[in-house]
N, CA, C and O atoms as a GROMACS GRO file, in nm:
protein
  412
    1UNK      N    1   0.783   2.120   1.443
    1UNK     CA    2   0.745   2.136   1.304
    1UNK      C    3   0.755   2.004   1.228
    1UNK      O    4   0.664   1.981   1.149
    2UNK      N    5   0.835   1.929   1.239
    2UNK     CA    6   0.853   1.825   1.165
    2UNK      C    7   0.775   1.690   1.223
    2UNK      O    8   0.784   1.582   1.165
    3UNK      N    9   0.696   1.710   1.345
    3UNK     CA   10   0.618   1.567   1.360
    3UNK      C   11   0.501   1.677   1.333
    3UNK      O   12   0.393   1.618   1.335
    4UNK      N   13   0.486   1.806   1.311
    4UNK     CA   14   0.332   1.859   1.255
    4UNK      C   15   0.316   1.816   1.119
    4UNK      O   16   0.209   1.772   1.077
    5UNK      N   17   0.438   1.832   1.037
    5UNK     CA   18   0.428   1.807   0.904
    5UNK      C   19   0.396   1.649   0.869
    5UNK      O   20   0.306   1.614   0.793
    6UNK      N   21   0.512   1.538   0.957
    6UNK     CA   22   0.459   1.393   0.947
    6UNK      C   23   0.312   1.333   0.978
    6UNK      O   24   0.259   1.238   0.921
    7UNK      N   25   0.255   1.422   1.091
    7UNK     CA   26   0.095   1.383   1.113
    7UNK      C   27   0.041   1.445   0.998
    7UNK      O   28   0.011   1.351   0.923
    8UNK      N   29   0.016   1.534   0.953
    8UNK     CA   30   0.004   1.599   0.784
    8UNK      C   31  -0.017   1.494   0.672
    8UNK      O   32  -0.112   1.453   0.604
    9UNK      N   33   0.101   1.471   0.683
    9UNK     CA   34   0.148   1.356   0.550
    9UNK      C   35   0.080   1.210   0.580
    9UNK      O   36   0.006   1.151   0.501
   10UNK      N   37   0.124   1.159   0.723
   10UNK     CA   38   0.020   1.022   0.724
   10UNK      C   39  -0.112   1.022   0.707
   10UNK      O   40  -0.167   0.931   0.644
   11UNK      N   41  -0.198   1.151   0.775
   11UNK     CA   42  -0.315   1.185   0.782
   11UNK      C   43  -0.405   1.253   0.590
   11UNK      O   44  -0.521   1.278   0.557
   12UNK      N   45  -0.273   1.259   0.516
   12UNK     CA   46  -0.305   1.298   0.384
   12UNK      C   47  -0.279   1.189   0.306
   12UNK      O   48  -0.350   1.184   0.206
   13UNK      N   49  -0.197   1.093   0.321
   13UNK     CA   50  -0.164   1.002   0.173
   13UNK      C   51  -0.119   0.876   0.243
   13UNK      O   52  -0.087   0.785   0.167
   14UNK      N   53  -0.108   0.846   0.407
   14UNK     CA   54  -0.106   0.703   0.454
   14UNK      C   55  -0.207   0.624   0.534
   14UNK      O   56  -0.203   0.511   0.584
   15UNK      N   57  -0.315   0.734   0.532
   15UNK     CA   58  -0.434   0.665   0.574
   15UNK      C   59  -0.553   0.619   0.518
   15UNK      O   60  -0.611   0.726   0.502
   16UNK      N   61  -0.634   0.526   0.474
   16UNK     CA   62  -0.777   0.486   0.403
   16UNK      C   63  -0.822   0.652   0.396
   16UNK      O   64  -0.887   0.691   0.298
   17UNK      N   65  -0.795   0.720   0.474
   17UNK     CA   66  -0.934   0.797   0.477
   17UNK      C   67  -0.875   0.929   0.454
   17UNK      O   68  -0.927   1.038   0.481
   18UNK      N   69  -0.780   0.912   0.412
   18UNK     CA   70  -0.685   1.059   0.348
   18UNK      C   71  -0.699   1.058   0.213
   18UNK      O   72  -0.682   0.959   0.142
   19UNK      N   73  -0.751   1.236   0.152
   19UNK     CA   74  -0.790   1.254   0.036
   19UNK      C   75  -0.663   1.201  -0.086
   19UNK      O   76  -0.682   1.206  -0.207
   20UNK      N   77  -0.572   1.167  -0.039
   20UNK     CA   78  -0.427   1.107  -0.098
   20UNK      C   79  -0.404   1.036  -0.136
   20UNK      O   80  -0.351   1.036  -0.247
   21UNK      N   81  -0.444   0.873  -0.030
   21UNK     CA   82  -0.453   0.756  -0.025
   21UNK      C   83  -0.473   0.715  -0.154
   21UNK      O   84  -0.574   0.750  -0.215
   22UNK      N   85  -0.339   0.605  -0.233
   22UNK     CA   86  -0.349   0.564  -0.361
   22UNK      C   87  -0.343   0.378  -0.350
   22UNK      O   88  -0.356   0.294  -0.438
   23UNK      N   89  -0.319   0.367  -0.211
   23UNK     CA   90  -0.278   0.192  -0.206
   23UNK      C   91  -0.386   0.136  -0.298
   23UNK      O   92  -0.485   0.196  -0.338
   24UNK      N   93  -0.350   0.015  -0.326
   24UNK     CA   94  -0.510  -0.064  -0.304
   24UNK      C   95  -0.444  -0.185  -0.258
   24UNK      O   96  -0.371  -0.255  -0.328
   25UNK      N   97  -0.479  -0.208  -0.125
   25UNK     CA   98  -0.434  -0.297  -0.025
   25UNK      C   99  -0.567  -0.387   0.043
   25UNK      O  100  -0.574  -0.456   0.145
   26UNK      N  101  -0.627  -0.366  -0.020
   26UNK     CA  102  -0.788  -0.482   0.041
   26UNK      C  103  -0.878  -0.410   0.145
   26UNK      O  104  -0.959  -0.319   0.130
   27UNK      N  105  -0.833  -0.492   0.272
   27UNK     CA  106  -0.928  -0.467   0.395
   27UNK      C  107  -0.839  -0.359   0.490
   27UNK      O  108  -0.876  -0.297   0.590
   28UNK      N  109  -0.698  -0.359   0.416
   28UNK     CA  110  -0.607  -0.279   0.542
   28UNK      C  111  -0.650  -0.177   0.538
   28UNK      O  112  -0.746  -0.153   0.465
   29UNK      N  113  -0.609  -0.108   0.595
   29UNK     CA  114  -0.569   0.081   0.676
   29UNK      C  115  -0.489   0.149   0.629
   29UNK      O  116  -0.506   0.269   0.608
   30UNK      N  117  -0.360   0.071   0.598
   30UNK     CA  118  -0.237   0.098   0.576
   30UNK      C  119  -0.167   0.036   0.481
   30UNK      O  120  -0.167  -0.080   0.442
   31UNK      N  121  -0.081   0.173   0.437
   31UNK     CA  122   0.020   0.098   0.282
   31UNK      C  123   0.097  -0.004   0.354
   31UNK      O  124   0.106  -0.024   0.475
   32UNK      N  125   0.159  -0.073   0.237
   32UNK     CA  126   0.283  -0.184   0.267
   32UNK      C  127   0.357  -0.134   0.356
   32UNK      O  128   0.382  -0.018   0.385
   33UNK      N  129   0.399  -0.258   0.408
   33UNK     CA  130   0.526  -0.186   0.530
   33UNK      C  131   0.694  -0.146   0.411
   33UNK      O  132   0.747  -0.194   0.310
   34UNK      N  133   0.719  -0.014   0.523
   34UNK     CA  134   0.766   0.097   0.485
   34UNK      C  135   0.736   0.166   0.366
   34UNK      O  136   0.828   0.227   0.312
   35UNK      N  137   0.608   0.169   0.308
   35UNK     CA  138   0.598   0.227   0.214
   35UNK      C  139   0.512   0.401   0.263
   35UNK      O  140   0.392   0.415   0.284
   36UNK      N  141   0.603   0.494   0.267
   36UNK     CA  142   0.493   0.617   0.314
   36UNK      C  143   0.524   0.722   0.222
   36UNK      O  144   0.619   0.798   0.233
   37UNK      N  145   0.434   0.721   0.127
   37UNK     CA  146   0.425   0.851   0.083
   37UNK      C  147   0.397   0.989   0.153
   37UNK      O  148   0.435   1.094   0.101
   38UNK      N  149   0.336   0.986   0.260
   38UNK     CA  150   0.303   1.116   0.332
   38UNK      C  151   0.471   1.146   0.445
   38UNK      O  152   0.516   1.243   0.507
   39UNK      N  153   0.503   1.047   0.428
   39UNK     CA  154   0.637   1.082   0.563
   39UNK      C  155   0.776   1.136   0.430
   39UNK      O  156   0.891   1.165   0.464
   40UNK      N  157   0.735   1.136   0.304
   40UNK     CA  158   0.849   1.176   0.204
   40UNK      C  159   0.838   1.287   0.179
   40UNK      O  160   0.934   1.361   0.156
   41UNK      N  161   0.688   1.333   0.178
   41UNK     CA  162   0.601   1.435   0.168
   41UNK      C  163   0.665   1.541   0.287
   41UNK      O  164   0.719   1.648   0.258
   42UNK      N  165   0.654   1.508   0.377
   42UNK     CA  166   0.673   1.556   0.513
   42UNK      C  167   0.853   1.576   0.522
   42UNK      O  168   0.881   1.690   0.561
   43UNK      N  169   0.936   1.517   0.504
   43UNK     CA  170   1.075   1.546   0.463
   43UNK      C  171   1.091   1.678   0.358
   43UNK      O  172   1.130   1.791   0.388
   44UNK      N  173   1.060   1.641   0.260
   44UNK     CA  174   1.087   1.744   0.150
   44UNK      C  175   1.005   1.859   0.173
   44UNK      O  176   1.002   1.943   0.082
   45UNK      N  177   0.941   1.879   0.273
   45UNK     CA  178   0.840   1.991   0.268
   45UNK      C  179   0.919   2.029   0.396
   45UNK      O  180   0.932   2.148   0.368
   46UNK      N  181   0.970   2.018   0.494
   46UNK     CA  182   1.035   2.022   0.607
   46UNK      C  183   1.200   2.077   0.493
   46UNK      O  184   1.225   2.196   0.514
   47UNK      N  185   1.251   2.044   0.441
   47UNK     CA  186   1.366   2.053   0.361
   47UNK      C  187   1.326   2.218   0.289
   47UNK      O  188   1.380   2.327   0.307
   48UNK      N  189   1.263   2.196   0.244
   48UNK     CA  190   1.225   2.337   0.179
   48UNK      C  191   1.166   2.467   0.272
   48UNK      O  192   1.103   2.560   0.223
   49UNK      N  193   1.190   2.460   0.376
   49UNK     CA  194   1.182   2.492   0.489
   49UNK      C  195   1.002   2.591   0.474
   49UNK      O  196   0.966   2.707   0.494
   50UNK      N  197   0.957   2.505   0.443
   50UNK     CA  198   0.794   2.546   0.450
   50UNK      C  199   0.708   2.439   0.570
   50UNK      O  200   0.712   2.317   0.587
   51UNK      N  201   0.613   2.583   0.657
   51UNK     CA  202   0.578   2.526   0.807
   51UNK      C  203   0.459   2.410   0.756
   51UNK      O  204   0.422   2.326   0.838
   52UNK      N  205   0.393   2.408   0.598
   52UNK     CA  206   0.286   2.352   0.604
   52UNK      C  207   0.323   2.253   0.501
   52UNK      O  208   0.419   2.273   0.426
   53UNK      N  209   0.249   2.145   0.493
   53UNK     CA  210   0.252   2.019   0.411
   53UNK      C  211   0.233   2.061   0.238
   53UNK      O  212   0.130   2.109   0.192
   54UNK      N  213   0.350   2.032   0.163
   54UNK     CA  214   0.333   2.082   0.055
   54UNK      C  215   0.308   1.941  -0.075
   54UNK      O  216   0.354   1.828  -0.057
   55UNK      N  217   0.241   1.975  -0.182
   55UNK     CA  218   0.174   1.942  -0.282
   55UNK      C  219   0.302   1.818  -0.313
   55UNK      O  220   0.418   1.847  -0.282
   56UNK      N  221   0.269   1.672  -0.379
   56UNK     CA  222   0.376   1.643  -0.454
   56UNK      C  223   0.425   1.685  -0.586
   56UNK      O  224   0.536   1.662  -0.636
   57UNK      N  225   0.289   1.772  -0.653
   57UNK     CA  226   0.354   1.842  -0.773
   57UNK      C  227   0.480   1.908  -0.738
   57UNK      O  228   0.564   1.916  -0.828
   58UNK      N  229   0.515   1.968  -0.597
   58UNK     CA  230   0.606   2.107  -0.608
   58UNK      C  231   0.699   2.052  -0.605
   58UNK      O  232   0.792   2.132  -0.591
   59UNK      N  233   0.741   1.924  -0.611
   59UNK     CA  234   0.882   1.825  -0.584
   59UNK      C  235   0.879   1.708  -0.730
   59UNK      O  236   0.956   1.613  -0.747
   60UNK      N  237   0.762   1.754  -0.823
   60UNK     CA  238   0.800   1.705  -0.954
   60UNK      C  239   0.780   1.564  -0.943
   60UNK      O  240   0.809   1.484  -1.032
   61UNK      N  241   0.711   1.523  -0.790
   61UNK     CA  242   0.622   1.364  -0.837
   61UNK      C  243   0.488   1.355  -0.842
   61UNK      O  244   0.400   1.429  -0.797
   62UNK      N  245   0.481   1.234  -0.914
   62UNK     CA  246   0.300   1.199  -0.936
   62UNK      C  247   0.234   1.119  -0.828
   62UNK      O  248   0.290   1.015  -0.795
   63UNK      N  249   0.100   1.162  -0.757
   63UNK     CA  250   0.093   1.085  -0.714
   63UNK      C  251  -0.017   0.970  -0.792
   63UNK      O  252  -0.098   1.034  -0.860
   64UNK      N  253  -0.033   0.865  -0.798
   64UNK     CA  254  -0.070   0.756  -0.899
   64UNK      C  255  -0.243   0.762  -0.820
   64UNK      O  256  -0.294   0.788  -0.711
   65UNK      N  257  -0.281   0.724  -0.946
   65UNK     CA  258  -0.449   0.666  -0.895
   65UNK      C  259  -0.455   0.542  -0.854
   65UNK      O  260  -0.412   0.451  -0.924
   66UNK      N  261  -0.513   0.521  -0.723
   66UNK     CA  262  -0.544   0.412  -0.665
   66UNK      C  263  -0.589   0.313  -0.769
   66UNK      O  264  -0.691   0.331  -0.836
   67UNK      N  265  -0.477   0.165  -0.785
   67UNK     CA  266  -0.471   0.074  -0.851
   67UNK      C  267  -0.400   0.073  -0.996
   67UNK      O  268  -0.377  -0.013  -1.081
   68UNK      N  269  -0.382   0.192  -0.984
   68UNK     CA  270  -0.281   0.211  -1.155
   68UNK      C  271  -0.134   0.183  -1.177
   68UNK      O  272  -0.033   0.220  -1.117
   69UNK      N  273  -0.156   0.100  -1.291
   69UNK     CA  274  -0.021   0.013  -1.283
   69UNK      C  275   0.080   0.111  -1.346
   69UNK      O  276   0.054   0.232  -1.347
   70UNK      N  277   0.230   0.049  -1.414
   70UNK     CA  278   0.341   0.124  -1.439
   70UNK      C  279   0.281   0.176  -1.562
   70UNK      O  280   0.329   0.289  -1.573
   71UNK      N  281   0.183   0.149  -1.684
   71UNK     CA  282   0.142   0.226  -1.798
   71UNK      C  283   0.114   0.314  -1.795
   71UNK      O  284   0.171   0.404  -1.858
   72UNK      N  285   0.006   0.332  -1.716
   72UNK     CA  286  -0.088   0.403  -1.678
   72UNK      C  287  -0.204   0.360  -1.672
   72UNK      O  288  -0.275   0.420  -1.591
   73UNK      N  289  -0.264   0.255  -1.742
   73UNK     CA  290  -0.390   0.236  -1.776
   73UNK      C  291  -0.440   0.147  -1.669
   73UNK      O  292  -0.564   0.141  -1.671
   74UNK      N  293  -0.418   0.118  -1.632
   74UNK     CA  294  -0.473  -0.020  -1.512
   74UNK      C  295  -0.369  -0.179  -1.525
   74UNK      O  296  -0.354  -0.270  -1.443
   75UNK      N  297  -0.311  -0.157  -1.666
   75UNK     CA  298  -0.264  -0.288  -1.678
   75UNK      C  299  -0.052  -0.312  -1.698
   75UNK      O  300   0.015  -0.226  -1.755
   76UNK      N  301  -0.026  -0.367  -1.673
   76UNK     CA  302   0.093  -0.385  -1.728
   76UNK      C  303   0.183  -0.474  -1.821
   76UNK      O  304   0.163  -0.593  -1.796
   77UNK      N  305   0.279  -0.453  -1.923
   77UNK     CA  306   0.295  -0.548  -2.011
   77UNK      C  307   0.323  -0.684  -1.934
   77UNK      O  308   0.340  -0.670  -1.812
   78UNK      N  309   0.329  -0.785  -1.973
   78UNK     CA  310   0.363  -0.916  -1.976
   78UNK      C  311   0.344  -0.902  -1.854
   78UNK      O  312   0.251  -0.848  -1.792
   79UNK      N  313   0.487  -0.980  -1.803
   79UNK     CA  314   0.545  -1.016  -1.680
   79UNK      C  315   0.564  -0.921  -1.615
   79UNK      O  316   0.553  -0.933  -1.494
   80UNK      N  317   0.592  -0.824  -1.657
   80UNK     CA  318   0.615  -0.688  -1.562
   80UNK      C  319   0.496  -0.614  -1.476
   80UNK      O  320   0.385  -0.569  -1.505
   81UNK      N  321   0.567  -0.624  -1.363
   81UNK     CA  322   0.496  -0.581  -1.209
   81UNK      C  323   0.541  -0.466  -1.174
   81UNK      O  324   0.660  -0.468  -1.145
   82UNK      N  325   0.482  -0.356  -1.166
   82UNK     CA  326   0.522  -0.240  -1.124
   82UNK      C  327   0.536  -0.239  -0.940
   82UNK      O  328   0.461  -0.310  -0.873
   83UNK      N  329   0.623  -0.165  -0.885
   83UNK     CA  330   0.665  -0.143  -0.755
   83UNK      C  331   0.538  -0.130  -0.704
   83UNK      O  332   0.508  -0.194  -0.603
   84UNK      N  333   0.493  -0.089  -0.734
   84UNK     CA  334   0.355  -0.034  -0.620
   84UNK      C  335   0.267  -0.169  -0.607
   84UNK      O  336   0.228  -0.202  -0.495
   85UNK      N  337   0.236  -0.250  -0.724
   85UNK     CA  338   0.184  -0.383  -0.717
   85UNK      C  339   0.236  -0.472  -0.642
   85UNK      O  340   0.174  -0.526  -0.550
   86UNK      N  341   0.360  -0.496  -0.675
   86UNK     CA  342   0.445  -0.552  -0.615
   86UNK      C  343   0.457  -0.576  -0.458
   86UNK      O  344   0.463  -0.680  -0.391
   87UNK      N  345   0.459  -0.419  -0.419
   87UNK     CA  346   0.453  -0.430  -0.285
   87UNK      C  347   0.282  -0.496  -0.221
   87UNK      O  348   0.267  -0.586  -0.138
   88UNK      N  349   0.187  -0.429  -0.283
   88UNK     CA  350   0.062  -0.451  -0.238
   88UNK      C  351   0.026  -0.577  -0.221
   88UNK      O  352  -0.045  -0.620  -0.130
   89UNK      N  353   0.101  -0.673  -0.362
   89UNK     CA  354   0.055  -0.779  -0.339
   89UNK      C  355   0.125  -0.911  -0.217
   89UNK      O  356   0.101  -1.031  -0.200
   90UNK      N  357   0.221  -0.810  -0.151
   90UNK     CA  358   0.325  -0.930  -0.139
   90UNK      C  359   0.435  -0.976  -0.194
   90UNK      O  360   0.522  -1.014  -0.115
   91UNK      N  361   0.457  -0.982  -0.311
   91UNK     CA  362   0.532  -0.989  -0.414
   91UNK      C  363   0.673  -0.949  -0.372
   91UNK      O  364   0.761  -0.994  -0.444
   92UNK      N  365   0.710  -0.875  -0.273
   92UNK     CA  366   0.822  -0.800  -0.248
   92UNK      C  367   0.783  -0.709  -0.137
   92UNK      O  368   0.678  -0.646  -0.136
   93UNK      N  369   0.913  -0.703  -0.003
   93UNK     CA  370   0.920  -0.601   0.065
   93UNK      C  371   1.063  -0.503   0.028
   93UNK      O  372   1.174  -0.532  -0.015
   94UNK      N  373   0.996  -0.375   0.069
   94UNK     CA  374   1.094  -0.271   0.079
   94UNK      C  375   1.153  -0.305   0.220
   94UNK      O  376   1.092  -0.298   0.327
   95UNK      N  377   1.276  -0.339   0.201
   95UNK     CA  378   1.379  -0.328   0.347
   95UNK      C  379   1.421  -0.220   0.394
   95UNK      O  380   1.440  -0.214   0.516
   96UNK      N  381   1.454  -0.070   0.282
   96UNK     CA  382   1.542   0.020   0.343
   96UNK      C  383   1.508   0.083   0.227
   96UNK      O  384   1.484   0.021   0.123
   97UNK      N  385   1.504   0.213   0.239
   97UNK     CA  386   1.580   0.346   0.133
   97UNK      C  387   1.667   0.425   0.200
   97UNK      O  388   1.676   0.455   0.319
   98UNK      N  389   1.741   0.462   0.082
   98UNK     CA  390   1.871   0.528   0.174
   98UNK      C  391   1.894   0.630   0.045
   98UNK      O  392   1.910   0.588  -0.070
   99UNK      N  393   1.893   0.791   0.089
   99UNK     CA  394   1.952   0.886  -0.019
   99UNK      C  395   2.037   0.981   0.049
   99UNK      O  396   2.038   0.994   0.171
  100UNK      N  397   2.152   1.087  -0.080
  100UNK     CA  398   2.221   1.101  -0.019
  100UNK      C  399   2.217   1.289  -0.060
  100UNK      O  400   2.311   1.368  -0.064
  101UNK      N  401   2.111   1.305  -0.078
  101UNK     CA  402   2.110   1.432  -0.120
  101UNK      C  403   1.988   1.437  -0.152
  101UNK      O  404   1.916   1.340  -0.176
  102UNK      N  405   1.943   1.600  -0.154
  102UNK     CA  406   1.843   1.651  -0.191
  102UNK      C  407   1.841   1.756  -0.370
  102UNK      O  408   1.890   1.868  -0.378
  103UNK      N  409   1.798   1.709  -0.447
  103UNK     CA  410   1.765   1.759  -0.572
  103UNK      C  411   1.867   1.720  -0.644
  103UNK      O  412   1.872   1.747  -0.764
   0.00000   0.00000   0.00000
């Protein structure tokens, strides 16, 4: 159940060609390294002990429109780089997440 749900999740929100897919990463395939929205997807939907890949509304996150910064609008104040830019551009890698509970 839980590598049905992870092929689910990569195949929904970590691939170019998944109706999900929010990167905007250029010519790649693939989000930043370690960045997977479909394998968080696939945890919490596995946690809630449901056999099929569930919505990120039902866990109270957004998923963002491809290229939309921390405002919302496309842009961000000043100097400020939102995480998702950040990662896309290089700007910063994610090394690790680590949590210690659920809800």
């Amino acid at each position: 159940l839980r590598k049905q749900l992870t092929v689910a999740g990569i195949k929904m929100y970590d691939q170019v060609s998944g109706t999900g897919f929010a990167w905007t990463v250029g010519r790649s395939k693939k989000p930043p390294p370690r960045c997977g929205s479909g394998q968080i997807l696939a945890h919490f939907s596995y946690l809630s002990w449901s056999v099929n890949l569930r919505n990120p509304q039902d866990f109270g996150l957004k998923v963002r429109v491809a290229g939309e910064e921390a405002n919302g609008v496309g842009q961000t104040h000043s100097a400020m780089l939102s995480l998702h830019s950040a990662t896309e551009s290089g700007a910063c890698q994610i090394e690790a997440a680590v949590g210690k509970s659920y809800g």
